[in-house]
PASEBA-1860 file (N, C-alpha, C; in nm, 3 decimals):
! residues 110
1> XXXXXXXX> 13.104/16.918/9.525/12.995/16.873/9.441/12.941/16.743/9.498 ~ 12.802/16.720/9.467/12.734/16.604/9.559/12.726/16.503/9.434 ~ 12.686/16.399/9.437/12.648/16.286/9.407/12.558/16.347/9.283 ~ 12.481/16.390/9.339/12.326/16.419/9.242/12.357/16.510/9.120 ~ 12.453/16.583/9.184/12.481/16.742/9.056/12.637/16.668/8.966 ~ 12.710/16.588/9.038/12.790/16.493/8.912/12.750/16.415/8.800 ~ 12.627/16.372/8.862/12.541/16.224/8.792/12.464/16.354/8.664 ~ 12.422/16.474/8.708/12.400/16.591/8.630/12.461/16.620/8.489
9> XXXXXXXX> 12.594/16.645/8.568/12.721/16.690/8.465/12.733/16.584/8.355 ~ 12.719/16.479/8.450/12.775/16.332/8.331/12.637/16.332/8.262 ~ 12.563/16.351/8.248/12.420/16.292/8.186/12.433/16.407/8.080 ~ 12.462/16.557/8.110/12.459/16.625/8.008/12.593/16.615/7.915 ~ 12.704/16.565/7.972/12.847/16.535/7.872/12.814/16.362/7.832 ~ 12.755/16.312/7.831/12.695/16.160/7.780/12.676/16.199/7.601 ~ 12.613/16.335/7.582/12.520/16.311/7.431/12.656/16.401/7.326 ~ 12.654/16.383/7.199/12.785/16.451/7.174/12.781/16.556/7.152
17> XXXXXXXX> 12.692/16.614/7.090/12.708/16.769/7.091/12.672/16.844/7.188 ~ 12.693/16.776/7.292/12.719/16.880/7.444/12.837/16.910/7.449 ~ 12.909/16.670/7.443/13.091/16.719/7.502/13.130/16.800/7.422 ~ 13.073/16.824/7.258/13.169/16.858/7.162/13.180/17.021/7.195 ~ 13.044/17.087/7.224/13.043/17.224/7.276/13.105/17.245/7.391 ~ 13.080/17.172/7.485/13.191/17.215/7.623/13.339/17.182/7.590 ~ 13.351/17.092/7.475/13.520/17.115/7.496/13.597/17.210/7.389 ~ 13.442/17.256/7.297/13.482/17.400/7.236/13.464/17.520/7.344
25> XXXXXXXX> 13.386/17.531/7.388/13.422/17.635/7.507/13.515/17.649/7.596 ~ 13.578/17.524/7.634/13.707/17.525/7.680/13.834/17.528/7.611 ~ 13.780/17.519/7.474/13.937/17.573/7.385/13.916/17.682/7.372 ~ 13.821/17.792/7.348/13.812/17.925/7.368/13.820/18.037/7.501 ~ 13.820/17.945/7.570/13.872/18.007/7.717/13.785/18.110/7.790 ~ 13.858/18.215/7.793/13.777/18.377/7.848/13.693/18.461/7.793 ~ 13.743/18.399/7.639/13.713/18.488/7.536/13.572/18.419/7.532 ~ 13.481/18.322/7.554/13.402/18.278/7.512/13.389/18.249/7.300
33> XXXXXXXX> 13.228/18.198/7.336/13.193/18.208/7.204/12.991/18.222/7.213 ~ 12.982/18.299/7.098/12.822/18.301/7.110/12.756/18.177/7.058 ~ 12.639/18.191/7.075/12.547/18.067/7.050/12.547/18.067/6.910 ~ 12.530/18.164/6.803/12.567/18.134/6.691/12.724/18.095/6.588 ~ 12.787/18.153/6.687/12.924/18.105/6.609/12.961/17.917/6.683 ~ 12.922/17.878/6.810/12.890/17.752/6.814/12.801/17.639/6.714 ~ 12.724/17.685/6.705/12.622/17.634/6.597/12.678/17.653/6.453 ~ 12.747/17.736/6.404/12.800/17.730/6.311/12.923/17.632/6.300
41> XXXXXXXX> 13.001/17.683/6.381/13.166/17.598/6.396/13.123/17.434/6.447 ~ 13.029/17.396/6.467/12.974/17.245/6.506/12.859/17.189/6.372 ~ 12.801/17.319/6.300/12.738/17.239/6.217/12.592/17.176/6.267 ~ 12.580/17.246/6.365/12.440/17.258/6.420/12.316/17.333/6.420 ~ 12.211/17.336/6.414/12.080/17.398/6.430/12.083/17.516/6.516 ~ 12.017/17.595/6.510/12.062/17.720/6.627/12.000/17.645/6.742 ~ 11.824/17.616/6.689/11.697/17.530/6.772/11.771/17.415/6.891 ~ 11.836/17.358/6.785/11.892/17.279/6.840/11.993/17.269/6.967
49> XXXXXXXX> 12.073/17.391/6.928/12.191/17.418/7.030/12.175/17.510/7.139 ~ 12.089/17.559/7.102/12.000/17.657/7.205/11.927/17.537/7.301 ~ 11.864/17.437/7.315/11.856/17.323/7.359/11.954/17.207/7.457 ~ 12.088/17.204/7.351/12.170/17.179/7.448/12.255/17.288/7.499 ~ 12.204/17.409/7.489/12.330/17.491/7.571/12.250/17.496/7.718 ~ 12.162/17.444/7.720/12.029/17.498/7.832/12.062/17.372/7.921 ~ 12.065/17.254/7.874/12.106/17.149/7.952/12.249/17.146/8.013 ~ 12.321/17.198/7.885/12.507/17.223/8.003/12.529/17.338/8.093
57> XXXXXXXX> 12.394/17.417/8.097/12.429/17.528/8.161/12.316/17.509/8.306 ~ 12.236/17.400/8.322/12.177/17.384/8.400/12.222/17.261/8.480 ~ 12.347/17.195/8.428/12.431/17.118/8.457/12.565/17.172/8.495 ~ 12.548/17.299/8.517/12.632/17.382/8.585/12.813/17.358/8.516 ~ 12.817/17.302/8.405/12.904/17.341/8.330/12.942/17.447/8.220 ~ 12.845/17.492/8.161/12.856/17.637/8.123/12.830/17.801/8.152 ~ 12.863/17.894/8.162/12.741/18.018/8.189/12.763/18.103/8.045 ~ 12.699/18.206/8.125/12.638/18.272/7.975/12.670/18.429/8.005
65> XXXXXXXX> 12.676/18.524/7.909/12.655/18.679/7.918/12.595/18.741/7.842 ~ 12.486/18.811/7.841/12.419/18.894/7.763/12.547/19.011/7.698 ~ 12.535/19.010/7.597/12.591/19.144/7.485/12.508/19.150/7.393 ~ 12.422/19.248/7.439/12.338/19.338/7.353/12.206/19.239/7.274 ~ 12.173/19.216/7.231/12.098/19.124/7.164/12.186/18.976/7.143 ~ 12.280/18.942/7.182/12.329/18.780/7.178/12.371/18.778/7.301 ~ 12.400/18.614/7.322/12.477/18.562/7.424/12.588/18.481/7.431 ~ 12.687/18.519/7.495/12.824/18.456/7.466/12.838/18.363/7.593
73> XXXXXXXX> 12.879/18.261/7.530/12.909/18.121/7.662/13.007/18.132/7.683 ~ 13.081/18.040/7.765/13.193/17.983/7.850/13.175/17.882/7.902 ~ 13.311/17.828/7.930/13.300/17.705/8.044/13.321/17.717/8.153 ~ 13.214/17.673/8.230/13.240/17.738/8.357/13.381/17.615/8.456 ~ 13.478/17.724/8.442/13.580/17.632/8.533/13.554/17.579/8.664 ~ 13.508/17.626/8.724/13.420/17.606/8.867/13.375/17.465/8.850 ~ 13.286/17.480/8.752/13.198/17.363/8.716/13.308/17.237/8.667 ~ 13.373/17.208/8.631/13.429/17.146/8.578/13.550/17.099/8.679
81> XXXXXXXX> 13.605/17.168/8.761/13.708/17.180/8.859/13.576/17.085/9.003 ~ 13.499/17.120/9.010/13.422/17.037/9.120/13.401/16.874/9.055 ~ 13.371/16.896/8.921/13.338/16.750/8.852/13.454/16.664/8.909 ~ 13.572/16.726/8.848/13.713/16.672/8.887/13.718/16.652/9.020 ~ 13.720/16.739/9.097/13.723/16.732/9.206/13.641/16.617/9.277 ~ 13.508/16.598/9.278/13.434/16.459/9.281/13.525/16.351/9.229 ~ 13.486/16.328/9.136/13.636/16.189/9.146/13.711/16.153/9.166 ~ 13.784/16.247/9.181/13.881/16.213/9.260/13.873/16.236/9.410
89> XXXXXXXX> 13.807/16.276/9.501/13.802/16.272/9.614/13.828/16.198/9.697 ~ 13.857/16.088/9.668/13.810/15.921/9.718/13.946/15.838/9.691 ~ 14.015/15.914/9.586/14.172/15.877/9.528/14.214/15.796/9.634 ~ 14.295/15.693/9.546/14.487/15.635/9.633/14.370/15.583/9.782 ~ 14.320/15.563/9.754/14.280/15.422/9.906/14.303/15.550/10.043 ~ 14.242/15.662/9.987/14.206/15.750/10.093/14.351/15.835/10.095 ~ 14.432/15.880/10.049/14.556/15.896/10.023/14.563/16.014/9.928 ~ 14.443/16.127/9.936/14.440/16.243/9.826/14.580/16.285/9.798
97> XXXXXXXX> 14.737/16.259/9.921/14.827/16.355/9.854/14.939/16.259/9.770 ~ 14.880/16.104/9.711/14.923/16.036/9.647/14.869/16.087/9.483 ~ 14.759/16.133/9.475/14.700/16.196/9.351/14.767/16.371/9.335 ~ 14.816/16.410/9.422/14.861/16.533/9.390/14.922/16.574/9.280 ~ 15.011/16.482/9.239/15.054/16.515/9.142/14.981/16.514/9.004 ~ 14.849/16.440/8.973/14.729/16.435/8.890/14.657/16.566/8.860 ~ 14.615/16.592/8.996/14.574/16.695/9.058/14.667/16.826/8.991 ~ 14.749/16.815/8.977/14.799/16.924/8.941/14.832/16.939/8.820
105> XXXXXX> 14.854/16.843/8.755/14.829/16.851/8.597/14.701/16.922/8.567 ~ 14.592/16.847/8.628/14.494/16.937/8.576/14.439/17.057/8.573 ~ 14.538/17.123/8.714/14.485/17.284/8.727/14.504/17.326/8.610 ~ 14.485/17.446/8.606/14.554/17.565/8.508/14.528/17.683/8.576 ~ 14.604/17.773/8.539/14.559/17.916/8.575/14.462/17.981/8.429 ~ 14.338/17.917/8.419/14.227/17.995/8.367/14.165/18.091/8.425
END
């Protein structure tokens, strides 16, 4: 991930009912969740969340799947695993296998 598409990620996890949706999509995992059961379980506008789902997903932290007339999100691990990955790049005074062990807390097998 570059410079430009982190500064991305962070600008769209800055406002709260982005982080609050991306870190409900990441407690729901594989299974996703649709745009209306988000908006419901957050207490949000559909207008509204349909709005920020467009910004986390063009911030390359969420994607999406058509089923039938709705759309079910996710978090895109990719997306989120490069974010990480950017910051830490640079770790331990150039020393990435001093962070390894960080690093590995945060995997998961998602």
């Amino acid at each position: 991930m570059d410079k430009d598409h982190a500064l991305d990620a962070f600008a769209a996890l800055s406002q709260p009912t982005r982080l609050d949706v991306f870190r409900l999509l990441i407690k729901a995992g594989e299974v996703g969740m649709s745009a209306g059961d988000i908006s419901d379980t957050l207490g949000v506008r559909q207008n509204t969340m349909s709005a920020n789902l467009g910004i986390l997903s063009r911030a390359g932290l969420i994607r999406n799947k058509r089923e039938g007339r709705s759309i079910r999100y996710f978090a895109d691990m990719d997306g989120m695993r490069g974010l990480l990955a950017f910051l830490m790049e640079d770790c331990c005074g150039g020393s990435p296998e001093l962070c390894q062990p960080v690093i590995n807390e945060l995997a998961c097998d998602c």
